[in-house]
N, C-alpha and C positions, 0 to 999 in steps of 0.2 A: 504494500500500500504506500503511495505517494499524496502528501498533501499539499496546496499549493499555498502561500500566502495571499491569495485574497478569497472573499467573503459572501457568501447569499446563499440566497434561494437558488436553486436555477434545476432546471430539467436535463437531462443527460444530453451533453452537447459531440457530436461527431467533431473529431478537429481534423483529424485524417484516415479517408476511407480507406485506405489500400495497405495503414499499419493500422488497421482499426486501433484506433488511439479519439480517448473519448474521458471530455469531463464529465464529473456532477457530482453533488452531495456524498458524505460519505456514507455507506451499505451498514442499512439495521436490520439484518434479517436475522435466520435461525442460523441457518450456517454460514452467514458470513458478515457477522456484526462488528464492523470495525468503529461504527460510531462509539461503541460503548470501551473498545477498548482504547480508543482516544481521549475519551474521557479521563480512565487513568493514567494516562501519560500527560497528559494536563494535569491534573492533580499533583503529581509526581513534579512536573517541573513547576508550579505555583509553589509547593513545597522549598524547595530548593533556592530559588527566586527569593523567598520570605526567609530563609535560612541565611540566607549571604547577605541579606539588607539588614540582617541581627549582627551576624558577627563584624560589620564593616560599620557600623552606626548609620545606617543609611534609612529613607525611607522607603516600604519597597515601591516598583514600580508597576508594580499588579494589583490595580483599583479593578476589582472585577464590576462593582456598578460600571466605572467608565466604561472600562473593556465592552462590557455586556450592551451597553446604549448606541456604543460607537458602532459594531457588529450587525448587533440584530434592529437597529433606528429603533426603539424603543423605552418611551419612560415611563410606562408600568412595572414597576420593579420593586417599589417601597416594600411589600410585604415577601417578595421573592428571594429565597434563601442563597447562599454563595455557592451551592451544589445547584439546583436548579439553574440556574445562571450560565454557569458553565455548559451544563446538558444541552442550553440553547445555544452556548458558543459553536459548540459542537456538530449543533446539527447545522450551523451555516459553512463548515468547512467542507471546502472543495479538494476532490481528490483525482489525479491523473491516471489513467490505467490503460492496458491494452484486453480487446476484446475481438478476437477473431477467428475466423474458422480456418483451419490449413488449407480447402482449397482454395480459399483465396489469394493466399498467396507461394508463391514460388520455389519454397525452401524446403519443404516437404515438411514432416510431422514433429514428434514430441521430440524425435532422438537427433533430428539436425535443426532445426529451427531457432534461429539464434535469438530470435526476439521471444524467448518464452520465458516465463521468471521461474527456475530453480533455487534449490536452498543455497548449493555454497557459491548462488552469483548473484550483482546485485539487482535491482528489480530496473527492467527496462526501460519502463517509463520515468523511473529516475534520471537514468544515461541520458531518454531524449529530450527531455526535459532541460535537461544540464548545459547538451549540445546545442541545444535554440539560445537558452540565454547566452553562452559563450559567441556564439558567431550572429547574433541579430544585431542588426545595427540601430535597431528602434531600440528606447529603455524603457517599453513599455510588454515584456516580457515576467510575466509572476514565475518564480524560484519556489525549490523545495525548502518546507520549513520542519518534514516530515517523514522519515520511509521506515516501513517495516525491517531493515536493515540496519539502519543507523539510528533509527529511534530520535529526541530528538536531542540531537549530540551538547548541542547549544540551549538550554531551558527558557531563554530568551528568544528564541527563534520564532515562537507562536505568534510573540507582541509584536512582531513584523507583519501589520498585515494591511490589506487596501479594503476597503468597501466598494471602490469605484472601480467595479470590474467588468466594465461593457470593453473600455479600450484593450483591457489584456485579452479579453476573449476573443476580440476582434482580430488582436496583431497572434496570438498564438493559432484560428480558423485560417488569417493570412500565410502563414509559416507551412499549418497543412496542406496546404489548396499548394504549395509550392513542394512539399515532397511526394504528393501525390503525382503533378505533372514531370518530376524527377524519375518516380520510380515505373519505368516502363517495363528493362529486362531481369533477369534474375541476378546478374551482372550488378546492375544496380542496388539492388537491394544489399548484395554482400559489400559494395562500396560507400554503401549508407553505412551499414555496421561498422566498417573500419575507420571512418570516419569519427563517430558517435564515439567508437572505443577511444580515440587518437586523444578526446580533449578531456574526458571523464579521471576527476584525480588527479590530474597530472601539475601539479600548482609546482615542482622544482627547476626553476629555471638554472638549469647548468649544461653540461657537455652534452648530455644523453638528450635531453631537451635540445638542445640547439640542433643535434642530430635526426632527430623526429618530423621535428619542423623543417628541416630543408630537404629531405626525405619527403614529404608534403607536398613540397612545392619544386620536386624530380614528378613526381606524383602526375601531378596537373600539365606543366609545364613542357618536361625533357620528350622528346620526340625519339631524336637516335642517340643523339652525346650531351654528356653533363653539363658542358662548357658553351650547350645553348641557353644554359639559365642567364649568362652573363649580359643577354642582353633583354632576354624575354622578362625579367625578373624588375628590370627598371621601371615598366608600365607599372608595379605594383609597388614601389615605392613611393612614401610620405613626399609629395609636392614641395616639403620645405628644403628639401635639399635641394642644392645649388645642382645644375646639370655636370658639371664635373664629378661630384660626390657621388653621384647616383651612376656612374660610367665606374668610379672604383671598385663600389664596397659589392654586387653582386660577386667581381670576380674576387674578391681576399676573401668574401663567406665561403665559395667554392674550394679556395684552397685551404682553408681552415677543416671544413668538411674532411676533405682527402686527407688532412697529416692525421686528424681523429682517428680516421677507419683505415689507415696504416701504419698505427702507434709511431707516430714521429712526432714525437712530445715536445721535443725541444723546437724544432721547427713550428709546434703551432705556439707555442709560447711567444716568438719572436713575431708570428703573423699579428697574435692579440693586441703587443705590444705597438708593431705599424698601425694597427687599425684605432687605436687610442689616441697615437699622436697626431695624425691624419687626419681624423672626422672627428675625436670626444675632444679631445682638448680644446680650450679655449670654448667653444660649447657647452661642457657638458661639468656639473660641481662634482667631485671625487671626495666622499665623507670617506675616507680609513677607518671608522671608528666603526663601520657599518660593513664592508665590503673591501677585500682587496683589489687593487688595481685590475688585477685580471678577472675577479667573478662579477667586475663592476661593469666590464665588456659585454661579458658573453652574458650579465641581465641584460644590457640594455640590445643585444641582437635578438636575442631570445623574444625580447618586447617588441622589437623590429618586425620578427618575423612570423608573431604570429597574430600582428597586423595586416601583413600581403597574405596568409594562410587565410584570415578571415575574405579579406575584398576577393581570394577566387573561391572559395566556397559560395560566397554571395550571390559570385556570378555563376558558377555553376549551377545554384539553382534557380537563379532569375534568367540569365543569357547564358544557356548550355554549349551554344556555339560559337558565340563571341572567344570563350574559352579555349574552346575544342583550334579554333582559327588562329588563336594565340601558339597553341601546342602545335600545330601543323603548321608555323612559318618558318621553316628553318633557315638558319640566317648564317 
């Protein structure tokens, strides 16, 4: 189970037919009553919330009258108890999930179907979920505040939430109506996956990172040889660079790349080194106190890159052949 940070009513909303991927309320049945065990998970972190506003002198930040008025728009509540209250939070939370029949799509059944949610993996709709917000360029995307996996890791996480949930619903129906017309062959669907996998978790910006992401953007990009990214790669560089900087730095990522994946340490050492006094310096502030000179690089390429990983994902699934035309100019 996935929850979303925002809030209502709402009737079970299709977002994407072809990953049957569908909001609504969360399930009070017999056998599959998640409302109620969300309840105590709310309980559980109000606890905890009220626990750390004791030991810290604080007041806590869990007014559940607020909460409860803010949520459900209602101030009938004088006589309604702090368990009640919550019950009603609860039933306004919305939850993300996948619901479809295998022959609709392509991947066959229980034992290869990678979008199916198993125990020791985590739940799908968390991944796709994760992968919208990561690559939308709208910041009108609702985040997981919740999953049957990770419980909520954060106890604060719930107090995050919108009531103004027509534009989220709006830009996440947008999002599906765009991996629907994405996912034609079977082909596609396992390069949705890989994709999805590529950014779920992965918050360490260092070597294995910088290798991932330029991997990505061989991915999209390389046709027959590597050393066509050095110029296909400039279209997707940040406009503030000057047209000179933007002619260097694809080709010193490339060779940076190659000394990684043929352990020649010291040579990427010396490239890091070129690429700081060339483009960061005088640009760019260097805290020591935070980051060595050299993990202060390959954060900020890392951040680089998986800025032009987002702009061709984007267009991958808004202009599939603009991309494709990109990939096939060999230069």
């Amino acid at each position: 189970m996935v929850v979303l940070n925002i809030y209502g009513k709402i009737k079970p909303i299709c977002i994407s037919k072809k990953l049957g991927l569908y909001i609504a309320n969360l399930p009070n049945e017999r056998n599959n009553n998640w409302n109620d065990a969300l309840y105590k998970e709310v309980v559980l972190a109000k606890k905890t919330i009220d626990q750390n506003s004791k030991r810290y002198n604080l007041k806590s930040p869990f007014d559940v009258k607020k909460f409860y008025s803010s949520v459900c728009f209602s101030t009938e509540m004088e006589n309604m108890s702090n368990c009640k209250m919550i019950h009603k939070i609860v039933d306004n939370m919305i939850c993300i999930y996948l619901d479809y029949n295998y022959n609709d799509m392509p991947l066959g059944g229980w034992e290869t179907n990678c979008f199916d949610g198993r125990l020791c993996e985590n739940d799908y709709a968390e991944k796709i979920i994760n992968f919208i917000c990561n690559i939308s360029e709208s910041g009108n995307i609702p985040h997981c505040i919740y999953s049957s996996n990770n419980h909520f890791n954060n106890p604060y996480g719930f107090l995050h939430y919108t009531c103004n949930i027509k534009k989220y619903i709006s830009s996440l129906k947008l999002w599906g109506k765009k991996i629907d017309n994405f996912l034609v062959s079977k082909n596609d669907y396992l390069q949705l996956d890989y994709l999805i996998n590529s950014f779920f978790k992965d918050n360490d910006y260092n070597e294995y990172h910088f290798l991932k992401l330029y991997s990505l953007c061989q991915l999209f990009l390389e046709k027959e040889k590597e050393y066509e990214l050095d110029k296909k790669l400039i279209t997707f560089l940040d406009d503030e660079y000057p047209e000179d900087l933007k002619n260097i730095i694809p080709k010193k990522l490339r060779k940076m790349r190659n000394k990684i994946a043929h352990g020649d340490f010291i040579s990427f050492e010396k490239l890091i080194e070129e690429f700081a006094s060339e483009i960061m310096d005088g640009n760019f502030s260097f805290d020591y106190s935070e980051y060595s000179r050299k993990n202060w690089v390959i954060l900020h390429i890392c951040c680089e890159l998986e800025m032009v990983v987002k702009k061709m994902i984007n267009m991958l699934f808004s202009d599939r052949n603009k991309l494709e035309n990109i990939k096939n100019n060999i230069t």
